[in-house]
C-alpha positions in Angstrom: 0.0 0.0 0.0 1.1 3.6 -0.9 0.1 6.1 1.8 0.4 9.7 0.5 2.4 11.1 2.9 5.7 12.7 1.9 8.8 10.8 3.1 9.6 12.4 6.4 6.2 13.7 6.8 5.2 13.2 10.5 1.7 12.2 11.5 -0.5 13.2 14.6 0.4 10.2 17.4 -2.4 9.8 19.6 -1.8 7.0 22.3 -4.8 4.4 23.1 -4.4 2.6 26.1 -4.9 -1.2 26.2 -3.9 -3.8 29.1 -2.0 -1.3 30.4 0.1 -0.3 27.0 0.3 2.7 25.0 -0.7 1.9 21.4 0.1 4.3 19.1 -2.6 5.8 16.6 -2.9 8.3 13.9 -5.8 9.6 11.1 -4.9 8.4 7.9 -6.9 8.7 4.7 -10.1 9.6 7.5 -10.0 6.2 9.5 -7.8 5.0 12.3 -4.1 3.6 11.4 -2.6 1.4 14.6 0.8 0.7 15.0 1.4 -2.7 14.9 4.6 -3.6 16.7 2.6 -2.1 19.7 0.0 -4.2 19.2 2.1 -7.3 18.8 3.8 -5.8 21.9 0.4 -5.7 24.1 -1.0 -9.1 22.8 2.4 -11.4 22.7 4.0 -9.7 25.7 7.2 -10.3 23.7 10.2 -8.1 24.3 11.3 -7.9 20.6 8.1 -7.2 18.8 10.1 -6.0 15.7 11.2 -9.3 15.1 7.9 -10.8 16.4 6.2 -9.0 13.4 9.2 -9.2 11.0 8.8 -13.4 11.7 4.8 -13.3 11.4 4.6 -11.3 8.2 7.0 -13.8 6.8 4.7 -17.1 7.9 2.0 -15.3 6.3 3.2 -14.3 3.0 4.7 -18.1 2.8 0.7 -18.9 3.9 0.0 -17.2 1.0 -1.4 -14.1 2.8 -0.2 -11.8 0.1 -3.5 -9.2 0.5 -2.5 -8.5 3.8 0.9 -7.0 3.0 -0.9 -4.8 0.6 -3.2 -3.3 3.1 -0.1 -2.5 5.3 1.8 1.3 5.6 4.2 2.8 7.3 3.3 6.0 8.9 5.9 8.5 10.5 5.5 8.3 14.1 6.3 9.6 16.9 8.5 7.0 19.6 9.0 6.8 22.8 12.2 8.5 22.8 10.6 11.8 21.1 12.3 11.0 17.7 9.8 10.1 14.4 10.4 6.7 12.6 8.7 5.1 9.9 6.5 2.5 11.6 4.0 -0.3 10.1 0.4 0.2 10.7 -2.5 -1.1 9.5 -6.2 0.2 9.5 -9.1 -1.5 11.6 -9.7 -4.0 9.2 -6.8 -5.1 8.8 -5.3 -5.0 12.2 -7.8 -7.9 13.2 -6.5 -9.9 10.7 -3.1 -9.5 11.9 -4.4 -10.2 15.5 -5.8 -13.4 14.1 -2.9 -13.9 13.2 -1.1 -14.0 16.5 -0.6 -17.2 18.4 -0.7 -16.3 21.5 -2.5 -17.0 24.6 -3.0 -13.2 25.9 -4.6 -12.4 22.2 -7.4 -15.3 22.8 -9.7 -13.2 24.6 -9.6 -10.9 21.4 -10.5 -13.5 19.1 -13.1 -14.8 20.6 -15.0 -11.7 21.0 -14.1 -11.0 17.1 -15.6 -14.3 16.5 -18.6 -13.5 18.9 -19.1 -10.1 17.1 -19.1 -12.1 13.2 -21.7 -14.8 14.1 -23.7 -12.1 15.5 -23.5 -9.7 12.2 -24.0 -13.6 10.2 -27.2 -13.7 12.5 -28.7 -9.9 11.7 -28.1 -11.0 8.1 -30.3 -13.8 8.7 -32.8 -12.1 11.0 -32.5 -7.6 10.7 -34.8 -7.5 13.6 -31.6 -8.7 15.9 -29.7 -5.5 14.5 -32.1 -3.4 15.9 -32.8 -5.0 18.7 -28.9 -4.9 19.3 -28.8 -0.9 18.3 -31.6 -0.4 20.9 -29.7 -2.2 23.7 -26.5 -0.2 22.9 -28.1 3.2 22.6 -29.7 1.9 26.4 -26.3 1.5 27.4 -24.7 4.3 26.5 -27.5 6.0 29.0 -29.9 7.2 25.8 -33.6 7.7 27.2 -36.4 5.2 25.4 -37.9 8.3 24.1 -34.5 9.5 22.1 -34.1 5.9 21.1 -37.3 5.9 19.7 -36.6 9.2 18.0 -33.6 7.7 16.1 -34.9 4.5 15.4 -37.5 6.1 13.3 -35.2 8.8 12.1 -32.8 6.0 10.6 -35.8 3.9 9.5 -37.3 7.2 7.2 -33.7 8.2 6.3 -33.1 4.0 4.9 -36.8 4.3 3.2 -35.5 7.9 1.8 -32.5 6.7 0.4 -34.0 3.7 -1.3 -36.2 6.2 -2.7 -33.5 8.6 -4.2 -32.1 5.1 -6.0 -35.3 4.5 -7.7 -35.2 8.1 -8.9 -31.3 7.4 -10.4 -30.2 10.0 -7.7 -26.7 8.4 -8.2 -23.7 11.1 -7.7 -22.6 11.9 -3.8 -23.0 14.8 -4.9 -26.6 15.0 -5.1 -27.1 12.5 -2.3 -24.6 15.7 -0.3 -27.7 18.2 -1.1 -30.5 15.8 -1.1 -28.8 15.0 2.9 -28.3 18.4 3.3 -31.4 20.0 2.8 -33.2 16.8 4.9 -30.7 17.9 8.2 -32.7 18.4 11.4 -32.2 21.8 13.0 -29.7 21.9 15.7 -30.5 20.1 18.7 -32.5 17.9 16.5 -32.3 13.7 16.3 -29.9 13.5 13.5 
């Protein structure tokens, strides 16, 4: 993957916590880019993750796992010591594939929730009731009230029916779908 950053370009390091250890993230192309020695650091518990990673992407290219080389870039970062290096990272996506990828004991509990969180998107493809349902039950935990929910249950249900409208219309360009969305907006304060 070619990122379109400049060599020696420096990116925004934001640190997420997990387990304890700092994982370093940045924006890149509008989505969240995860270094992946840190991750391999958190999850293997390793003391050379470099190699640790340098060994794995190796196994998996031999696996024939070209793709995910592909989907990998190397963002300037910021290190511990201050100093900006050239560092792998990957996007969501394909940072659980990597963790997949890891054989380790501490990155079970990750997989198995990622494996949790598939068979229940396989289920809502089977049965879209259980997506809402699930949407209600996170909106509830997040504190929502049932009256808000409610609110943007229906405001997502009208916005879907709108949508499939504007396709049988050949509303096609983002553009138009921009202005069509634009002019639709709520007024602030609004359920959006």
């Amino acid at each position: 993957m070619k990122n379109n950053l400049k060599k020696g370009t420096s990116v925004e390091t934001n640190i997420a916590v997990f387990r304890g250890k700092g994982i370093r993230k940045s924006i890149h192309n509008n989505e969240w880019w995860f270094s992946i020695i840190d991750v391999v650091e958190v999850l293997t518990g390793t003391e050379r993750p470099r190699k640790y990673w340098n060994d794995l992407k190796k196994k998996l290219s031999e696996e024939g796992y070209d793709e995910l080389s592909e989907k990998i870039g190397q963002l300037n970062m910021q290190s511990a010591d201050g100093k900006y290096y050239d560092t792998d990272c990957a996007n969501t996506e394909t940072m659980f594939r990597v963790i997949q990828s890891i054989p380790s004991p501490k990155a079970e509990p990750f997989k198995r929730w990622l494996a949790k969180v598939g068979y229940e998107r396989v289920q809502e493809i089977e049965d879209p009731e259980l997506g809402t349902k699930r949407t209600r039950a996170l909106y509830k935990v997040k504190g929502y009230s049932d009256d808000w929910i409610e609110k943007r249950m229906r405001g997502i249900a009208i916005r879907e029916e709108l949508t499939d409208e504007w396709k049988k219309r050949n509303v096609t360009r983002e553009q138009e779908y921009a202005i069509l969305t634009a002019e639709c907006r709520p007024p602030r304060g609004g359920v959006d």
